[in-house]
Structure formats: C-alpha cells, structure tokens
C-alpha positions in Angstrom: 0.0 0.0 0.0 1.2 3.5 -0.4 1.1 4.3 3.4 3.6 1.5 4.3 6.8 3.8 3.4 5.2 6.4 5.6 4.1 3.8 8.5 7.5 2.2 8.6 9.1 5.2 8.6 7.1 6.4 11.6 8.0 3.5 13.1 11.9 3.5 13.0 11.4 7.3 14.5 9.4 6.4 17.3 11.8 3.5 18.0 15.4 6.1 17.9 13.5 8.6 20.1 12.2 5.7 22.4 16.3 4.6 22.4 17.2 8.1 23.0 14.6 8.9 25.6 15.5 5.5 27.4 19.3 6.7 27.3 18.5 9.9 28.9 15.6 8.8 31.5 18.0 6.2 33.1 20.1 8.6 35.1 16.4 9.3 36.7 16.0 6.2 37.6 13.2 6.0 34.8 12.6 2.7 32.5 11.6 2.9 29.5 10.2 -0.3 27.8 9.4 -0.5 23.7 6.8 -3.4 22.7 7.1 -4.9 19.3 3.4 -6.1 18.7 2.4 -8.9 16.4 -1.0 -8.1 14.0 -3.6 -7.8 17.6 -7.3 -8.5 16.4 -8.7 -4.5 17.1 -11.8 -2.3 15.2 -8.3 -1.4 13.6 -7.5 -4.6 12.4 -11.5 -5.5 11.7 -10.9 -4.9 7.5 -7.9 -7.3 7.8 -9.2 -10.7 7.0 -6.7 -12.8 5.5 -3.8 -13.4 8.2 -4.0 -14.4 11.9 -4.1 -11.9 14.6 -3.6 -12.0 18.0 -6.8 -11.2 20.6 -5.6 -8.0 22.6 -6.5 -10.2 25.8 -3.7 -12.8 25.2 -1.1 -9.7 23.6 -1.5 -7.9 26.9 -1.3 -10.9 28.8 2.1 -11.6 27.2 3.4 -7.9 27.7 3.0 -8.4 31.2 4.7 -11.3 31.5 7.9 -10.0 29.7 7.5 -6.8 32.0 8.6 -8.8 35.4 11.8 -9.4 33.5 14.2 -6.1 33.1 13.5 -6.2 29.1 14.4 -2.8 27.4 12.3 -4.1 24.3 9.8 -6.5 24.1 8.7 -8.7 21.2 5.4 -10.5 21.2 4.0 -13.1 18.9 5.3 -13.1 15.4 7.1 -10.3 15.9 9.9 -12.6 18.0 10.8 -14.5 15.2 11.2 -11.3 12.8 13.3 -10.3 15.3 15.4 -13.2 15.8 15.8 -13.7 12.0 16.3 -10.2 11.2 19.6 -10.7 13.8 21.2 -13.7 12.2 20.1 -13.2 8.6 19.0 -8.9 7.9 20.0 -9.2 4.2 17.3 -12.0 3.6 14.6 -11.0 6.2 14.6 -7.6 4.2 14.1 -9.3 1.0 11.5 -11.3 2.4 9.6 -8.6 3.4 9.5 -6.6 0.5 8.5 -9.5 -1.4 5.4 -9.8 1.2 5.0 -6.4 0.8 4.9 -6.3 -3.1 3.1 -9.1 -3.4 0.0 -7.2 -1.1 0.5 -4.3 -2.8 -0.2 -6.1 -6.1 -3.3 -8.4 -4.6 -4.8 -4.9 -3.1 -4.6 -2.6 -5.3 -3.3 -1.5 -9.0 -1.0 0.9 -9.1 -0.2 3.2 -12.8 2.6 5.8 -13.4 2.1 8.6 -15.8 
C-alpha cells in the first residue's frame, strides 16, 4: 500500500526517540520499555481478514509477563521470530519482506505511473 513507506518510517522514529529517551531517563532512575506487537485482532485490524491476529487479551497478557523481566524491548508473537531472524540473517529478512510487501501491494490494489 502507499502508506507503508510512511508507517515504517514512523516506526523507526518512534523506535530512535524511544532509544534516545530511554538513554537519557535512566540517570532518573526512569525505565523505559518499547513493545514490538504482532497483528492484535482491534476495530483497527477489523478490515484485515486474510492473516492471523492475535486477541488484545492474550497480547496484553504476554506484555506483562515480559515486563517482570528487566526487558528494554519487548517482542510478542510473530514479531519474536522477525526479530530473531532479522539478527542472524538482515540481508534475507529484508528481501522477504519486501516480497510480502509487493506481493499485497499487487493483490490490493493497481497501481499506474504517468
């Protein structure tokens, strides 16, 4: 979709002021926590009908489980794996997900250049 360029980009700015803010709130004794969420079924997510997503009850449920531990970011469901395999292989894990991303872009929606 068009908005994915914008939405990641959002993304990666939330996550180096959330890296910065985290730096500068520990001297405070202040902890900041990040949460990676998989897909969570929301009114949000309602439209979205062709992958699994996980109920809010058992992604909030997982949060504050990880939150007992001293976790500076948390990743829940998918998003652990993505994770994981962006760490060991980030070369692949960024092809794959442009080719997931293409390919919804194709199945959603035509897009024509002038």
């Amino acid at each position: 979709k068009y908005e994915v360029p914008i939405y990641s980009a959002s993304k990666a700015g939330l996550h180096s002021f959330v890296q910065s803010f985290r730096s500068q709130s520990r001297p405070d004794g202040v902890k900041v926590v990040e949460v990676f969420p998989d897909v969570v079924r929301t009114p949000m997510t309602a439209h979205r009908t062709n992958e699994r997503m996980m109920d809010a009850n058992e992604f909030a449920q997982e949060v504050l489980n990880c939150l007992r531990y001293d976790y500076p970011e948390i990743f829940v469901g998918k998003a652990k794996w993505l994770n994981l395999l962006n760490r060991l292989m980030p070369n692949a894990t960024a092809k794959m997900m442009n080719g997931i991303w293409t390919r919804r872009s194709a199945q959603t929606q035509q897009i024509e250049f002038s």
